[in-house]
N, CA and C atoms as a LAMMPS dump frame, in Angstrom:
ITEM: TIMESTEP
0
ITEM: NUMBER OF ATOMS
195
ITEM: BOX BOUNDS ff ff ff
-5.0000000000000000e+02 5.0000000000000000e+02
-5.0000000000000000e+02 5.0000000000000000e+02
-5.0000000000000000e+02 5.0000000000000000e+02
ITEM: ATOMS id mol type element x y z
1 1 1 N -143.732 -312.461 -171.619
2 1 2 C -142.673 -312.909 -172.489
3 1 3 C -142.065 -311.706 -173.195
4 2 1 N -140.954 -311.495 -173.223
5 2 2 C -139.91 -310.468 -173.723
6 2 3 C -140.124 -310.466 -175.8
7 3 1 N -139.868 -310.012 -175.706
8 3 2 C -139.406 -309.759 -177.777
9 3 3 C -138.149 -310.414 -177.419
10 4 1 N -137.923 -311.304 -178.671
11 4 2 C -136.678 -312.223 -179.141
12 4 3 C -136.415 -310.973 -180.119
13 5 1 N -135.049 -310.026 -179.972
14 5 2 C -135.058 -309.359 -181.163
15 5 3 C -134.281 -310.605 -182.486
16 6 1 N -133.852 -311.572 -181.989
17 6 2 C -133.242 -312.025 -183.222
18 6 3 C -134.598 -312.672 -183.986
19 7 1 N -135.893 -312.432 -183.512
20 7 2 C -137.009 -312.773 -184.313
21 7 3 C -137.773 -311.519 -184.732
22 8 1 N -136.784 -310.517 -185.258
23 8 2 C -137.446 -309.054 -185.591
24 8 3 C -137.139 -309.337 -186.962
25 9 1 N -137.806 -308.457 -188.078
26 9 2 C -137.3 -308.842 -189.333
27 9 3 C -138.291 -307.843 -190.172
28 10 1 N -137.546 -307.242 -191.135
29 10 2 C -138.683 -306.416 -192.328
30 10 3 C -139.384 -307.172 -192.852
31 11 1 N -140.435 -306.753 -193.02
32 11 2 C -141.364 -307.473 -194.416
33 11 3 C -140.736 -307.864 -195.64
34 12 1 N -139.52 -306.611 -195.709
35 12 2 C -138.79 -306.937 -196.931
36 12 3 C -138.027 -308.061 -197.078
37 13 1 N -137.254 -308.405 -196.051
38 13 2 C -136.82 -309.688 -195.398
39 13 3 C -137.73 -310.726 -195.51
40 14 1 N -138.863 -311.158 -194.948
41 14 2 C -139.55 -312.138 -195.216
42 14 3 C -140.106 -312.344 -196.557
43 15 1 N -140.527 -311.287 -197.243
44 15 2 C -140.682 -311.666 -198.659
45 15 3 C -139.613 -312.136 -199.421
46 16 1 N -138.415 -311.598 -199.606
47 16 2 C -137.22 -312.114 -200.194
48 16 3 C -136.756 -313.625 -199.606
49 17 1 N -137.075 -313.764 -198.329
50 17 2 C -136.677 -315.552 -197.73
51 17 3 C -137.794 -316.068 -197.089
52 18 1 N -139.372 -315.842 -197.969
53 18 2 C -140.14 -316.693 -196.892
54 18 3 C -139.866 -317.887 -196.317
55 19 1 N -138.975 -319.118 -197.925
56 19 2 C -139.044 -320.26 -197.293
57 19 3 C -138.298 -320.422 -196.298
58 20 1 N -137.325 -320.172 -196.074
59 20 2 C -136.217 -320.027 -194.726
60 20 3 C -137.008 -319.566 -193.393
61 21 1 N -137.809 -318.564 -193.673
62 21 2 C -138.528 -317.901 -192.971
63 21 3 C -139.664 -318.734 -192.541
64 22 1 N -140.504 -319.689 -192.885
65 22 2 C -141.417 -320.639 -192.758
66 22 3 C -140.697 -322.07 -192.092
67 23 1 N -139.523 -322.268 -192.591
68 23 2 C -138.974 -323.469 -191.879
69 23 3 C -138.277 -322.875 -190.631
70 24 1 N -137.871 -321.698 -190.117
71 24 2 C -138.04 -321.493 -188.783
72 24 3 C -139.273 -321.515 -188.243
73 25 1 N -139.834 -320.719 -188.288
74 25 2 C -141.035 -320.946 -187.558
75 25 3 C -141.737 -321.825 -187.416
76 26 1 N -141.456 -323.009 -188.102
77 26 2 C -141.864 -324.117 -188.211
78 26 3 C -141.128 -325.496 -187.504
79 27 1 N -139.855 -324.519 -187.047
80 27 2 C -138.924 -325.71 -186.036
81 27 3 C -138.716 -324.868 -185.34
82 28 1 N -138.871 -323.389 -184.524
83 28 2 C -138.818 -322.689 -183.599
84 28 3 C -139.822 -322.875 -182.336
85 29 1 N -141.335 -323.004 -183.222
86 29 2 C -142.655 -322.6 -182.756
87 29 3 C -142.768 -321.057 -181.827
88 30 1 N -141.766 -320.598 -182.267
89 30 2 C -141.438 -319.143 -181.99
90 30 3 C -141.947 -317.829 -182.928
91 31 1 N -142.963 -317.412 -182.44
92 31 2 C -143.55 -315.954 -183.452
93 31 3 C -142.594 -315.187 -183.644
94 32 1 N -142.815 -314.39 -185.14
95 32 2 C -141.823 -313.499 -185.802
96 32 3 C -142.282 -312.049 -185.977
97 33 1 N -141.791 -311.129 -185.265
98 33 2 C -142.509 -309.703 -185.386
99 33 3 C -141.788 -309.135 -187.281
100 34 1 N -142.335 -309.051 -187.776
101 34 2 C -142.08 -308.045 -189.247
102 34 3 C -142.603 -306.641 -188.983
103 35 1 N -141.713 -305.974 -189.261
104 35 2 C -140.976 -304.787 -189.375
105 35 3 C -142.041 -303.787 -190.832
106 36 1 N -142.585 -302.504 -190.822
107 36 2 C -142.955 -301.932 -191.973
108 36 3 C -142.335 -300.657 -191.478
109 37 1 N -141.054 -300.016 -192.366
110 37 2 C -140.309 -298.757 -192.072
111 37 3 C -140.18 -298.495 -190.613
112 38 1 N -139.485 -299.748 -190.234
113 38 2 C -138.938 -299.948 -189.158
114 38 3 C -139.565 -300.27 -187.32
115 39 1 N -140.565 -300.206 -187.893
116 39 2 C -141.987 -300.246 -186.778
117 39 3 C -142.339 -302.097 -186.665
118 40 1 N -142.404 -302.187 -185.713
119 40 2 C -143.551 -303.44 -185.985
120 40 3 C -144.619 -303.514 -186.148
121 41 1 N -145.344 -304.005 -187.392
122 41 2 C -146.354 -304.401 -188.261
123 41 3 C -147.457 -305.212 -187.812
124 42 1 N -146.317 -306.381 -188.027
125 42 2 C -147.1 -307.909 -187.921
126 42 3 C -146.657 -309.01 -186.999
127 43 1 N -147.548 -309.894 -186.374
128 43 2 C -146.978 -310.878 -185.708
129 43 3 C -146.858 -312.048 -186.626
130 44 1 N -146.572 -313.341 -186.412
131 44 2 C -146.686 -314.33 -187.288
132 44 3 C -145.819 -315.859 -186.731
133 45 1 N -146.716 -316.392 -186.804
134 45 2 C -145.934 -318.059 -186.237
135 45 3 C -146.979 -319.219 -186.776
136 46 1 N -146.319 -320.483 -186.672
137 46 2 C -146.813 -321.402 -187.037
138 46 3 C -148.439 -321.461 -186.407
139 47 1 N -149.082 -322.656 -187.698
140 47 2 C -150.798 -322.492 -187.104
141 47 3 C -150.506 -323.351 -185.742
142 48 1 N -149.811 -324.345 -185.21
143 48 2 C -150.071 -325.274 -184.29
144 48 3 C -149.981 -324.28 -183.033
145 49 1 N -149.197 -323.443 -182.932
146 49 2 C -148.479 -323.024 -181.714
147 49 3 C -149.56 -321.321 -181.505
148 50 1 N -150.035 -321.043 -182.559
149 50 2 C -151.447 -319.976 -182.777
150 50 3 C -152.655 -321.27 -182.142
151 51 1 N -152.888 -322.599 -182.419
152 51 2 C -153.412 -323.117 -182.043
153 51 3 C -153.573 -323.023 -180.132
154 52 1 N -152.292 -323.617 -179.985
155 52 2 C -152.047 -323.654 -178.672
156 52 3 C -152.351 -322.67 -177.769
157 53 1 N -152.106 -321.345 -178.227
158 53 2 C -152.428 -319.826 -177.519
159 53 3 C -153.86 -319.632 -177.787
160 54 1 N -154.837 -319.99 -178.832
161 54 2 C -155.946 -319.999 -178.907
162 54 3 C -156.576 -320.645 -177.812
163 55 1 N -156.155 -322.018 -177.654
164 55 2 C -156.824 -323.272 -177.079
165 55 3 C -156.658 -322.42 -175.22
166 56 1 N -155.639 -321.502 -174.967
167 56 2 C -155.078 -321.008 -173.661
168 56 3 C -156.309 -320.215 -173.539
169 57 1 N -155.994 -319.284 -174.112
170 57 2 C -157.197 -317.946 -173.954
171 57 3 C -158.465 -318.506 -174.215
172 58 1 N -158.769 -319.048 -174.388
173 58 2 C -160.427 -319.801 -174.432
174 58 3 C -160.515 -320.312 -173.005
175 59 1 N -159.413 -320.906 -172.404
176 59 2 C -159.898 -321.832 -171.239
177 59 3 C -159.844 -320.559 -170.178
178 60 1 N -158.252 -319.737 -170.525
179 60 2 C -158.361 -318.39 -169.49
180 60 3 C -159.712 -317.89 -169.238
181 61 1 N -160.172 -317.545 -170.308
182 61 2 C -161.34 -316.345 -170.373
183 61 3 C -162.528 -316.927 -169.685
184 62 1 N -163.199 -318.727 -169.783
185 62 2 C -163.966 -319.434 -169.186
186 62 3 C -164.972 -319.271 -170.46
187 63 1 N -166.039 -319.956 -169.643
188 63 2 C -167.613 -320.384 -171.097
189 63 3 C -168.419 -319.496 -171.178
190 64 1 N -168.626 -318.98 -172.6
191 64 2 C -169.066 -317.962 -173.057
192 64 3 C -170.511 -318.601 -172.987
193 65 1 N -171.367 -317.575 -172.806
194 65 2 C -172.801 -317.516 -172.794
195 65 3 C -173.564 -317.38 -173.985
């Protein structure tokens, strides 16, 4: 999967509009890369859809011993 740059954004940005910032990601189910002096930092998306990629890589990887 490619980077959405229109889901790039500073930290400074998300602190100044989390809530805007939380109700996308929350009707996107699309992760948000944040930005620290212009780098990417952090990933970040809703818990359901962190759920979903969890629930993937558990079945990918198979039963742990």
């Amino acid at each position: 999967m490619m980077l959405d740059l229109r889901q790039v954004f500073s930290l400074t940005d998300f602190l100044r509009n989390h809530k805007e910032m939380v109700a996308r990601l929350t009707e996107t189910h699309k992760p948000v890369v944040l930005t620290v002096k212009g780098k990417p930092a952090l990933v970040i998306q809703d818990a359901d859809s962190y759920q979903v990629l969890m629930d993937r890589l558990e079945k990918a990887e198979g039963p742990r011993e």
